[in-house]
Structures are given as structure tokens and as C-alpha cells.
N, C-alpha and C positions, 0 to 999 in steps of 0.2 A: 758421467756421474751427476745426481740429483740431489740441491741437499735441500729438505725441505723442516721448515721452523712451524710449533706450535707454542701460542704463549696468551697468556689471559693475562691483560695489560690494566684490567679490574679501572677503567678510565682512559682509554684509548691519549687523553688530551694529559692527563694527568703523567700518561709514563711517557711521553714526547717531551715534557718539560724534566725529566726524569733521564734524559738521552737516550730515549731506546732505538729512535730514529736515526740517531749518531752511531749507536752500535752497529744497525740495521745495515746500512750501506757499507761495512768493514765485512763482513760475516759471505757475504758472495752466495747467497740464500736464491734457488729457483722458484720456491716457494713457500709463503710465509702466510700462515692460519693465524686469527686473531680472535679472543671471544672476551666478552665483558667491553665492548667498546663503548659501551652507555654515554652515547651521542648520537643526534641527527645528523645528516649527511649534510645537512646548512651550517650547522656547526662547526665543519673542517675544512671549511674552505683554503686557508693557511696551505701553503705548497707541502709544506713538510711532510701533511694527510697523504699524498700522492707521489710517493717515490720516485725519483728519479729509474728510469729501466725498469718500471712493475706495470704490468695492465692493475686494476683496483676497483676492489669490487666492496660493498658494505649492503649488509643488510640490518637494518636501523628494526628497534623496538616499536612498537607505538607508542610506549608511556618513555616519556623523553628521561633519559638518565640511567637509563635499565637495557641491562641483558644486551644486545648487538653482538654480529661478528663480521668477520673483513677476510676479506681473502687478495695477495698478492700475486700475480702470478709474469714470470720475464715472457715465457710464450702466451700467447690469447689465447684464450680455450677457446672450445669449439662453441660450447654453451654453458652457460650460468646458471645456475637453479638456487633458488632460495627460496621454493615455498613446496609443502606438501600433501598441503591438502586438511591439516589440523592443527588444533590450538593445546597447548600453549606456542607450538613449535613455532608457528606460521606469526603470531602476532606480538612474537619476542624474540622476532628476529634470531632463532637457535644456528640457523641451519642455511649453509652456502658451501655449494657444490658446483665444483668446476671440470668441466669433462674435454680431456684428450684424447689423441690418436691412442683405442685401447686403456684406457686410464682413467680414473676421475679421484680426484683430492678432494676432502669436504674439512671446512669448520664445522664443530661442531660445540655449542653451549647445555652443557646437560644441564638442567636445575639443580641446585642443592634442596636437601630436606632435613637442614640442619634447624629450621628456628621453630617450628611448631610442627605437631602432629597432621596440621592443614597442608603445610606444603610437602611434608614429607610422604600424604596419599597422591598431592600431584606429580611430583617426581617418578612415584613408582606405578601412576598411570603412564607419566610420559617413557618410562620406560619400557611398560608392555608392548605400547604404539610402535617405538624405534626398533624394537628386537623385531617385530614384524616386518617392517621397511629393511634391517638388516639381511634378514633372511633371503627380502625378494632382489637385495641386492646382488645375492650369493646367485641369484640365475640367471644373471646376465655377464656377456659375453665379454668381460671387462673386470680388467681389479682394480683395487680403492686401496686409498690409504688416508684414514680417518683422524686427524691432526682435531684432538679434544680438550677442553677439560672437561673431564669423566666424572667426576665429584665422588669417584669410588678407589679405594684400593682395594685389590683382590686379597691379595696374601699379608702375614706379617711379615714380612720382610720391606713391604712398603710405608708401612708407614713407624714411626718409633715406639711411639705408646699404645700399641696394638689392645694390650692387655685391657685396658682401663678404656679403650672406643669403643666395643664389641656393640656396648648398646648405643651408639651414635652413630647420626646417619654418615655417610660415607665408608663405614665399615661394621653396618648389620649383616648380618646372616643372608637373608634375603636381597641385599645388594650385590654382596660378592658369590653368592648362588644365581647369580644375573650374568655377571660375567663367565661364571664356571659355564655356561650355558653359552653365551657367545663365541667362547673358545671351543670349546671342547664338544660341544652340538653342533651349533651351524658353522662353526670351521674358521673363523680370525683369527688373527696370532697378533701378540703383545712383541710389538718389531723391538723395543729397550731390550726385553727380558732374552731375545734373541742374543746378543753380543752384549748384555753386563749383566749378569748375577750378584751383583756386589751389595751387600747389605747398604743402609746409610742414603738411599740416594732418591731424595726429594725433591720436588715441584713446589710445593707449598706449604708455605709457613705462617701460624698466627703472627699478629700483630702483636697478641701480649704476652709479656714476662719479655724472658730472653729464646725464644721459641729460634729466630736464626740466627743469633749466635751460637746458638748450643745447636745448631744446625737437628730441634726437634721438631720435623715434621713427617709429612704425607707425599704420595706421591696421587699424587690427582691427573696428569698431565700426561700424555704419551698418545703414540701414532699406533692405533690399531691396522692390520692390512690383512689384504686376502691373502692365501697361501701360495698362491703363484707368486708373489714375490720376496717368500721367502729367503732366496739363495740370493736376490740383490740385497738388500740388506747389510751395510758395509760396517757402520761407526756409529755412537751415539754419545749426546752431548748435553748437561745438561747446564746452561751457562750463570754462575754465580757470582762473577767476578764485578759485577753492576748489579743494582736492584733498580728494577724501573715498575711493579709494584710486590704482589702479598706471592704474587708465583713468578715463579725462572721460564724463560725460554729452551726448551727441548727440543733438541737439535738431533735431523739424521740426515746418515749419505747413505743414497741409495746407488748400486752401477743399474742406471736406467737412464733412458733418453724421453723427454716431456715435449712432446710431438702435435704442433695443432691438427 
């Protein structure tokens, strides 16, 4: 059994003083995706950065403060990859991939294209680029299991106020037509929607009003994976019981063995 964690910690240093670290070593995690770590890797020196039983990998933004993700892993992979070849991916640290026997896990930091119409055409450039890389994922001899924040929901049933987002990014038309096409063309599966169909169940929440107390939000957060592993696909979790920042840590067990 494999259970591997995805969480945008929106401040890597900020949800440590928050105990996410403290959670962290309770939860018995193979491995654990991290995006929004908006820190240099000078900047973590502090032990707490480097788990006790995790290899630790970061791939740092170039504009200090911004975008970063981290990848935990109890086996050493085989190899690490953190660049692809394009920008924004490459030079805002999106993207770290870790490859096993058979296998490879990726963080991954989508853009958001919530604050202007500017970055709302970089997002949906960067999304042309990654369905492309997805796809060439799909031909090789190996399945993935994609530990994100997505900065999309596909359906209304993910997020609360479906009604009233339709023109906001994270649930336009042409976003969730991005993902109708990751699914349902080149062949990924949504591992949550595999084992809970349950209305209500969110990753992230504003900050203003009463957005999680009234538990109104989104679900931004989840592990996409190839369809060979489907049938491992055990449990899912999505843990609310701490805030360590604006999103929850989403939790799966897989019956799979993470093999260097």
C-alpha cells in the first residue's frame, strides 16, 4: 500500500509554523507533492525543510517568493526531473517529477488566471504546452500519478457556487473543456472521483467572508493518474481537521509498491 499526499502549503515556511510538518510525520505518507512553496532552497535550511525518512527534492522559482514545488519521497527515485524545456514552467519552478521502477509521481503548480485577462492568456498558453507533454506522456512505457493544484474544477459538483463562477477562471467553459479532453481523449482519470462522489468536498477556500466555515469552496487539488492504475486506487482523504494554509492536503492509498 502507497499513500501519497498533494497540498499547496501557499508558503512552504509559512504552513511549518502553521504544523503541517507536525501533521506530516503522523500521516505515514510514501509520498508527499508540495506546490506554492514560495522559497529559495537557502531559505530552508531549518531541519524541519527535510523530513526525517523522506529523500527531498525542491524546485525553487527564480523571482524569490513565487510559485515553487517540493517533492518527498521515503524511496530515492531513480531520477528527478524538474525542467521541460519552456517557460513559464521551467522558470517558476511548476514542475518535479520523480521516476520509479515503472512509475513516476509529479508535482505539479498550474497557474491561476484569476487576476487579469494577462495571465489568464498565460495560463491557457500553459495549458496548451502541458496537454501536449501529457499526451506524450501517455506513450511511454510507465504510469503517472499527477499530485496538483489544477486551479480548475471540472464539474459542478466541485465546487459550491458553480452558478455565479461560470465566468471566472478556474471554472470557464474552456477550462473545464481542457480537462473534458484530458479525461476523456488522451485517457487520465480523476483517482478522488474514482472512490467518492460526494457533493461538498473541497481543497480550497477563500480567505474572505466565512468561505471555510460554511465550508464554501472549490476543489482545486487532486491526483490525476494513468488508467492502469485504476483498480489500485483504494481510499481518499481530504484532511480539514488543521489549516496549515487557503488549501487542505488530499490524501490517497494506492495497493502499489514505489520501487527504486
Amino acid at each position: 500500500m502507497a499513500r501519497i499526499i498533494t497540498c499547496n502549503t501557499n508558503g512552504i515556511r509559512a504552513a511549518a509554523r502553521k504544523g503541517f510538518f507536525d501533521w506530516l510525520s503522523r500521516v505515514n505518507a510514501d509520498v508527499v507533492c508540495i506546490q506554492e512553496t514560495k522559497a529559495q532552497r537557502d531559505q530552508l535550511g531549518d531541519p524541519v525543510f527535510s523530513p526525517r525518512g523522506y529523500h527531498c527534492y525542491y524546485n525553487d522559482a527564480i523571482k524569490k517568493g513565487y510559485s515553487g514545488t517540493a517533492l518527498y519521497s521515503r524511496v530515492k527515485p531513480r531520477k528527478v526531473v524538474t525542467r521541460l524545456g519552456w517557460d513559464p514552467l521551467d522558470s517558476e519552478g511548476r514542475y518535479l517529477q520523480a521516476d520509479y521502477e515503472g512509475l513516476s509521481v509529479i508535482s505539479l503548480y498550474m497557474p491561476s488566471g484569476s487576476s487579469s485577462e494577462e495571465v489568464l492568456a498565460k495560463k491557457m498558453r500553459f495549458m496548451e504546452l502541458f496537454l501536449d507533454h501529457l499526451r506524450g506522456l501517455r506513450r511511454k512505457r510507465r504510469e503517472f500519478i499527477i499530485c496538483a493544484d489544477w486551479n480548475i474544477c471540472h464539474q459542478n459538483i466541485d465546487l459550491k457556487n458553480w452558478r455565479s463562477n461560470q465566468k471566472n477562471s478556474g471554472f470557464l467553459p474552456e477550462e473545464r473543456a481542457w480537462l473534458d479532453v484530458l479525461y476523456d481523449e488522451v485517457g487520465y482519470v480523476d483517482s478522488f472521483r474514482l472512490v467518492n462522489n460526494e457533493p461538498d468536498q473541497y481543497t480550497w477556500w477563500s480567505n474572505r467572508g466565512q468561505a471555510w466555515a460554511k465550508n464554501v469552496g472549490w476543489r482545486l487539488d487532486y491526483q490525476v493518474i494513468t488508467p492502469g492504475l485504476v483498480d489500485a486506487v483504494r481510499a481518499s482523504d481530504i484532511y480539514k481537521e488543521e489549516r496549515f494554509s487557503d488549501h487542505a492536503p488530499q490524501i490517497m492509498d494506492y495497493h502499489l509498491d514505489i520501487k527504486a
